[in-house]
Each structure stands twice: as structure tokens, then as C-alpha cells.
N, C-alpha and C positions, 0 to 999 in steps of 0.2 A: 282949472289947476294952473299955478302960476309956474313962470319956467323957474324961477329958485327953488322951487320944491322937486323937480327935477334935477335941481343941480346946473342949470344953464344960465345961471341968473349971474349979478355984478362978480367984479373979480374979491370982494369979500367972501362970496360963499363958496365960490372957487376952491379963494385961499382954506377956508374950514372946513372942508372936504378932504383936501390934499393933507391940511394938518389930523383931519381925523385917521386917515388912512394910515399915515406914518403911526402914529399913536397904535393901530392897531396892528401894524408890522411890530412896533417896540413890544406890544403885550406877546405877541408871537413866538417872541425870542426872550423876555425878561422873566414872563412867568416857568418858562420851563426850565432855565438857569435857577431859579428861589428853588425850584422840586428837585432838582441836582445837589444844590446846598443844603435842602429837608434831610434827604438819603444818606447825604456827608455826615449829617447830624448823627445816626447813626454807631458812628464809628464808636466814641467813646462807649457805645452799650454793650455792641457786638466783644471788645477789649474785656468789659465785666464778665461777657458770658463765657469767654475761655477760661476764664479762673476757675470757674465751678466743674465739679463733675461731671465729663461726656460736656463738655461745653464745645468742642469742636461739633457735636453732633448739632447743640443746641444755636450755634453760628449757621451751621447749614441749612436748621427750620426755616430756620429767620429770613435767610436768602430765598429759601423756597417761596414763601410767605408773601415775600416780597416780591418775587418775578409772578405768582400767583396773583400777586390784588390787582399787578400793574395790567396782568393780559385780560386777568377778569373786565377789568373797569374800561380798557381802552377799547374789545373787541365786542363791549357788553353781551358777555357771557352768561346766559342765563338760561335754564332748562325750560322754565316757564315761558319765555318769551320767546323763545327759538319753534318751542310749541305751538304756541299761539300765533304766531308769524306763518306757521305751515298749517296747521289746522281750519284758522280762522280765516285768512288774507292771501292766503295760496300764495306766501312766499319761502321755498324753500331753502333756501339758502341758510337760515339757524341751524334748521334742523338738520341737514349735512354737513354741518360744521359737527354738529355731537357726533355724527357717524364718524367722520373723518379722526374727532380725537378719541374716540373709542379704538376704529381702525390703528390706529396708529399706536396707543396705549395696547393693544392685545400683542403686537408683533412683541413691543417692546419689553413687555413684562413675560412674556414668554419664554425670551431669551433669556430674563434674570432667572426666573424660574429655573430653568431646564441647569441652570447651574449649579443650584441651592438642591435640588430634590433630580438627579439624572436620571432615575428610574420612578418616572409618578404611578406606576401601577402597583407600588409598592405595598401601601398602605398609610404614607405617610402624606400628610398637609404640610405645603410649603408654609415657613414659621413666618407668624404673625396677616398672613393675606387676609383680607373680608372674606372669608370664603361662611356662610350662615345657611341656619339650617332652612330645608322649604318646605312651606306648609300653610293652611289656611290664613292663618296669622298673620303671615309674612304677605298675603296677597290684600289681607286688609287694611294693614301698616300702608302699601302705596296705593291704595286709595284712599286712605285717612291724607296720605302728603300729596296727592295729586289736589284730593278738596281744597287742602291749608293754602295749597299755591295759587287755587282760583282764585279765592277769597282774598288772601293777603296780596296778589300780585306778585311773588314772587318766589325763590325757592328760598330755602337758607341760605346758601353760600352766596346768593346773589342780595340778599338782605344784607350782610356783611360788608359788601362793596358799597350799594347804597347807604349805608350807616355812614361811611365814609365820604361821602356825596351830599350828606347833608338829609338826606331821606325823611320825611317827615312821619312815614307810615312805618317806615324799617324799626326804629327802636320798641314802639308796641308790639311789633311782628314776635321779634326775640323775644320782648317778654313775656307776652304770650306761647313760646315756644319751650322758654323754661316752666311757664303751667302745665305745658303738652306734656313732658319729660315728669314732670310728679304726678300728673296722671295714671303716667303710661310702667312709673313706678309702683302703682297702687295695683294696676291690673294686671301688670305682670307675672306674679304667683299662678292666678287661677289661669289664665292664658298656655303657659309652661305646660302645667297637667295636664290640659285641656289635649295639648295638639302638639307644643313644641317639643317635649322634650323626646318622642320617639321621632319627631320627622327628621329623614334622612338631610345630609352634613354635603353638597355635591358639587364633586370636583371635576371638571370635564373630561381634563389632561386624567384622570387617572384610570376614568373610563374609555375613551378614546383616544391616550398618549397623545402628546404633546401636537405632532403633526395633525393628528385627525380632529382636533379643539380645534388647531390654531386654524384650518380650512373651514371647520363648520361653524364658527363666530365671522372670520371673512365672508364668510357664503355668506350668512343672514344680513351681513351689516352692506354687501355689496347688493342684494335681493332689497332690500330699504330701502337704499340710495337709487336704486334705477325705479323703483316702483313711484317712490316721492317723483321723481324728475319726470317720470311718463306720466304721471297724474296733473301734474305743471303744465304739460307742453297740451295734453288734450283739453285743459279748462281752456288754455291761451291760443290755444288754436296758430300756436307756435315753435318752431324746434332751436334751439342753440344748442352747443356745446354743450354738456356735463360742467365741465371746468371754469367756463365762462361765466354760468350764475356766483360760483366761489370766489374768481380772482380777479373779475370785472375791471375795479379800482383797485390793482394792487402795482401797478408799475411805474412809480412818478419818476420823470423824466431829466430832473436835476438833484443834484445837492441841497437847494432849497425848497426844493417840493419834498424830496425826503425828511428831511427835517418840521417841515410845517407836518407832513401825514403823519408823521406820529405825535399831535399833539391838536390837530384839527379834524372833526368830524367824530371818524370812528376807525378802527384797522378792518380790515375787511375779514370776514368770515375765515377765510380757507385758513389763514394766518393765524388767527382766534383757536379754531379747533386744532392745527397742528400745537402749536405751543401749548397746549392743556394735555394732549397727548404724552408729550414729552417731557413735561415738568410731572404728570403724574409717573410715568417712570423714573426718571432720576431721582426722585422721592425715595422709592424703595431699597435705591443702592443703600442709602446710607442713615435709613431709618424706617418707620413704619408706613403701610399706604395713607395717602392723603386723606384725612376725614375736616369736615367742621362743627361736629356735633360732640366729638368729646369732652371737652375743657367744659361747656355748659353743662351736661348732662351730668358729671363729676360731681361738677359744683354745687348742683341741686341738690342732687343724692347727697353728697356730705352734709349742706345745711339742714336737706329734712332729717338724715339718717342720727343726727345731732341731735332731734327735738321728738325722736321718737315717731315721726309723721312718716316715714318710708321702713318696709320690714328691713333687717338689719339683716337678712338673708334674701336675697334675688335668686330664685333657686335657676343653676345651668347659666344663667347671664352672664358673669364673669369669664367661664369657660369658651365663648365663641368669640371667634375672631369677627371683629367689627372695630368698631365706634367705642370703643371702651367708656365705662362711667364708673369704674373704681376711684373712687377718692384720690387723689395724687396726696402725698406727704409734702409737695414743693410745688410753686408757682410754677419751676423753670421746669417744663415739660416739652417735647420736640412739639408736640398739637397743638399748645400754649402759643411754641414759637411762631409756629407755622400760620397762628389765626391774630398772631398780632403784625406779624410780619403782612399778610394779608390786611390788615385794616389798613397800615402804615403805607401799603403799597398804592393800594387802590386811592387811598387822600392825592397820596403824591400826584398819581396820574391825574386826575379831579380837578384837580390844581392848578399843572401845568398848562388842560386844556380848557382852564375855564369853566368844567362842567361841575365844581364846588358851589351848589345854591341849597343851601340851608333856608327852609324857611317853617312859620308855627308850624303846626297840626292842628288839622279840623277835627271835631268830632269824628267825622268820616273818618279818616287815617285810623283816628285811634281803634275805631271797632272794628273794623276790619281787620285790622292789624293784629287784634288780639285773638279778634277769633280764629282767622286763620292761622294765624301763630300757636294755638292751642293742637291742630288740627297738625299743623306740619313736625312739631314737638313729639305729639304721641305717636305721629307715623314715624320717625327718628329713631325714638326711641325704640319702640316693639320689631322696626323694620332692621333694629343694629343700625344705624345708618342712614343717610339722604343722600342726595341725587349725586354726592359726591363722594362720600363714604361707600354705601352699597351697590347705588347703579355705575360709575364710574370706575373706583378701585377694585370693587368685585367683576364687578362685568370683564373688563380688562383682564382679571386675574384668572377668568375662566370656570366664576363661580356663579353657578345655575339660580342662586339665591339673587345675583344681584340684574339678571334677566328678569327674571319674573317681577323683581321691583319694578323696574321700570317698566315693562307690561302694562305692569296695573296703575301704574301712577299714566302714563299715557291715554288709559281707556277712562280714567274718570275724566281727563283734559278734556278726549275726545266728547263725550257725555254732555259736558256743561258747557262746552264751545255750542254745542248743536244747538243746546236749550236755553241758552243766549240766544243765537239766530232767531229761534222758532218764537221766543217771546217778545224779541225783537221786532217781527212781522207784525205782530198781534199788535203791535201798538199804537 
């Protein structure tokens, strides 16, 4: 090897070095100024959407949308690979990120709660929460979505961000997601009879008031987090901190280290899950919990519901709080806002850090893509919800429905990770 290919060579390559380096300081700083100007871009739309009715609300989606795609895409949040990171590769650190913004989403929507409904033993459901019914059904629904995320590589909400990343598999994903969703419209009816329409509706606070929810969700999600980290330290035959796998890299040391770390690498986990926490709260102030499966699901249903291909009655669907797929009358929907505000966000950050690479699709992409898009659709659908709709906004909420989702979408992960390994071996 010649010392120029090291970089020690004439004062030519020197110089081309040193100029490549500044080039790369300029990208450092130019691209995430253009993603500040995107966002500026902005303005004149957010101006349009206060003109319309509830446009203050439909401004707040937007924002939401917006700080959602930006933490998704920079802290790559993704239930799937947070999964597979601690399942697979015995790195925990994902997957206490989801504890942490669950943790932190249960205090917070507790507190909203307890405002809106002061006595939950009442009888009544806090208005508009995920809170769905549980029953075989529902535990089939997260395994149909834990398969779709095998398969496709991804969850929805994290298909979304990749969309905006340029994703070569993510747009097959989705469309095959809306196949899921007319599927899941088809079998609906008989399913309902079957099992959903008598399984019980379970609210935790209303069984255990508010304190005794809000302790026995901590308890579980604190009994996870120690079990993951003791199961870490005996594979690694090593002990650190709790905190330390979370916030590792979270402390840069200047003004320009803070500004390059939001815009180089990745944010670190702990940061990822706290802000999912809390933007899934401030959600509910000022409109309904966060889902990304509405606006599609809607969509489908109106187009088939149009051509006669979906029954024009969903029997009890309508009636549970989720993921709703009533047809909207308007484009300009808070779920709308909230998932374009999310595309928009997630570009931006993509952008800024460089990580915007579009490129074709292989065959491979596309089947996969489809298939598990099919898979994660009808789990969506029949489940009310995906990993951010049911396990997320539910779980938070206190709804036993959206525990058990995630349950089961976890135990087929756990399943197919294994049977990866083991055929792995075999090979």
C-alpha cells in the first residue's frame, strides 16, 4: 500500500484531503440549514389550515406529525428493530427505549385522564382513548402484525419514516397494507360474531382506580427493564449501569458537537423513547391518541365501500375506540395531519443527516414488501390498531387490549428470531 492511500503522500493529496474535510464540515452545516428552509416551507400551508374548521387543531396535527417523523427518523424508532436488536443480537438498549416511552406515556396520560373522567370506577370510558375489546381475535391480529414486521422488516409507523428515506421496500409494504385492510374488511363480519362482539371492553384505572393501574403498568414495565438488563449482563458476563446502555453518547461536550449530534449518526435511545413518550401525550391534550393506520384504512373502506367490494355495514367497528376507518367527508383530518406531518418530518431529518438514499427495488423488496404488508394491514385492521395506535396509545391509556397486542406481536418476533437461528445453524 502506497503512503498516498494513507493520506501521507505529496502535498497534493494533502491539500485534497484537507479540501475534502472542509466540504464535509460545509455538508454538516448547509444540509441542515436547506431542512430548516423545507420546514419554513411550511408556513404558507399551516396559514391555509387555520382558515378551515378546527384548523387550530388541524395546525397542531401538523406540529405533532412533525416533531413525530423528526424523532422517529433521527432516533430510528422502530418496534421491529428495537425487537430484533434485543431478541436477536442481545442488544438492549431499543427495547428500553419502548419501556422508557411507554413508562413515561402511562404517567402522562394518566394525569390527562384523571382530569377528563375523576372517578373511573364509574362506568364511564375516557372519550375517544384506544381502549378495544380483548378476545381471541385480538391476539391473532398481533401475531398476523408481529409476522407482517418479520417479513416486511418493519412496523408501519416505521415504514412511513422509511418512505421518506427513500425506502425501496417501504412503498410495497404500504401497499400491501392497504390489501391487509380490505382483507381484514372482508372477515371482519364473521370474526365480530365469532368472539368480538361479547369480549369484554378493559379499562384498568376503572378496575384498579387510577393509582393502582398507574403502579401495576410501572411494576410490569420496571420487571421488563430489569429482566432485559439481567439477561444482558449474564450473556456478557458483565455489569454497567441500567442508565449507561441508554445515555452512553448522550453528552457532547460543545456547541458544535451538539449541533453536528443532531444531525450525524443517530440520538441516542433514552432521548428516542423519552420524546415518543411525550409527544404521545401532548397528542391527547388537544386531540385524539396518536394512530398511523387511520387515514389508510378510511381510504380503502371508502374506495371499496364505493364499488360494493366491502359490506356497507362493519358490524360494532365503528363503535370502538381505535384506529378509526369511517370514511372522513375531508382530506383535512387531525390523523391526515398528523401522518403527513410525519412524512414531512421524517424527509426533513433524512436530509439534514444525509440519510435521504432512494434507490430502485429488487424483486426482493417488492415481495416481501407485499407480503408482509398484507400481514401487518389485516393485523391493523382486526387489531383497531398497530404498534402505535393499540400497543402504544392503548397501553399508555391503561387499556388491557393494547397489552395483549403487544404480547402477541412480541411472541411471534420471539418465534421467528429463534427459527432464524436454528435454520441458520443448519446451513
Amino acid at each position: 500500500m502506497t503512503d498516498s492511500s494513507w493520506g501521507l503522500g505529496a502535498g497534493g493529496t494533502a491539500a485534497g484531503q484537507r479540501a475534502a474535510g472542509a466540504a464535509s464540515v460545509a455538508s454538516a452545516y448547509w444540509q441542515p440549514v436547506a431542512a430548516v428552509v423545507l420546514l419554513l416551507a411550511l408556513w404558507p400551508f399551516q396559514q391555509a389550515l387555520l382558515q378551515r374548521d378546527g384548523g387550530r387543531t388541524l395546525v397542531f396535527a401538523l406540529a405533532i406529525g412533525l416533531a413525530l417523523g423528526v424523532v422517529l427518523q433521527r432516533s430510528r424508532f422502530c418496534f421491529y428493530c428495537h425487537a430484533r436488536d434485543w431478541l436477536q443480537r442481545d442488544d438492549p438498549r431499543g427495547i428500553l427505549a419502548i419501556i422508557l416511552a411507554l413508562a413515561v406515556g402511562v404517567v402522562g396520560m394518566t394525569v390527562v385522564q384523571s382530569s377528563w373522567v375523576p372517578n373511573p370506577q364509574a362506568g364511564q370510558l375516557p372519550p375517544d382513548m384506544h381502549i378495544g375489546p380483548v378476545s381471541w381475535v385480538l391476539v391473532l391480529a398481533g401475531l398476523a402484525f408481529g409476522a407482517g414486521m418479520l417479513v416486511s422488516g418493519s412496523c408501519i409507523s416505521a415504514h412511513w419514516y422509511r418512505l421518506a428515506e427513500g425506502s425501496a421496500a417501504s412503498p410495497f409494504a404500504l401497499l400491501g397494507t392497504a390489501l391487509g385492510f380490505a382483507l381484514g374488511f372482508q372477515t371482519w363480519n364473521p370474526l365480530y360474531s365469532l368472539a368480538v362482539a361479547d369480549a369484554p371492553v378493559v379499562w384498568l384505572p376503572q378496575h384498579l382506580g387510577y393509582g393502582g393501574a398507574l403502579l401495576l403498568q410501572l411494576g410490569v414495565l420496571a420487571a421488563w427493564a430489569a429482566w432485559v438488563w439481567q439477561r444482558h449482563v449474564q450473556q456478557r458476563q458483565r455489569s454497567l449501569p441500567l442508565a449507561a446502555a441508554l445515555v452512553a453518547d448522550a453528552a457532547p461536550r460543545s456547541v458544535t458537537a451538539l449541533w453536528r449530534s443532531l444531525w450525524q449518526g443517530r440520538w441516542n435511545y433514552a432521548l428516542g423513547g423519552l420524546l415518543v413518550g411525550l409527544i404521545a401525550t401532548a397528542a391527547i391534550v388537544r386531540m385524539r391518541p396518536l394512530g398511523v393506520t387511520a387515514l389508510l384504512g378510511s381510504q380503502v373502506r371508502g374506495a371499496l365501500q364505493s364499488q360494493g367490494w366491502v359490506p356497507d355495514r362493519l358490524n360494532g367497528l365503528d363503535g370502538f375506540a381505535g384506529c378509526a376507518t369511517l370514511p372522513a367527508a375531508t382530506w383535512a383530518t387531525p390523523n391526515a395531519l398528523v401522518l403527513l406531518g410525519l412524512l414531512a418530518g421524517a424527509f426533513i431529518a433524512a436530509f439534514a443527516s444525509r440519510q435521504f438514499r432512494p434507490r430502485l427495488p429488487t424483486g426482493r423488496d417488492a415481495g416481501r414488501g407485499l407480503l408482509g404488508g398484507v400481514l401487518l394491514g389485516w393485523g391493523a385492521m382486526t387489531g383497531i390498531g398497530c404498534t402505535v395506535g393499540t400497543l402504544l396509545s392503548g397501553g399508555m391509556a391503561g387499556a388491557l387490549s393494547g397489552w395483549v397486542f403487544g404480547a402477541a406481536m412480541l411472541l411471534v418476533l420471539w418465534l421467528g428470531f429463534r427459527l432464524q437461528t436454528w435454520w441458520g445453524s443448519r446451513a
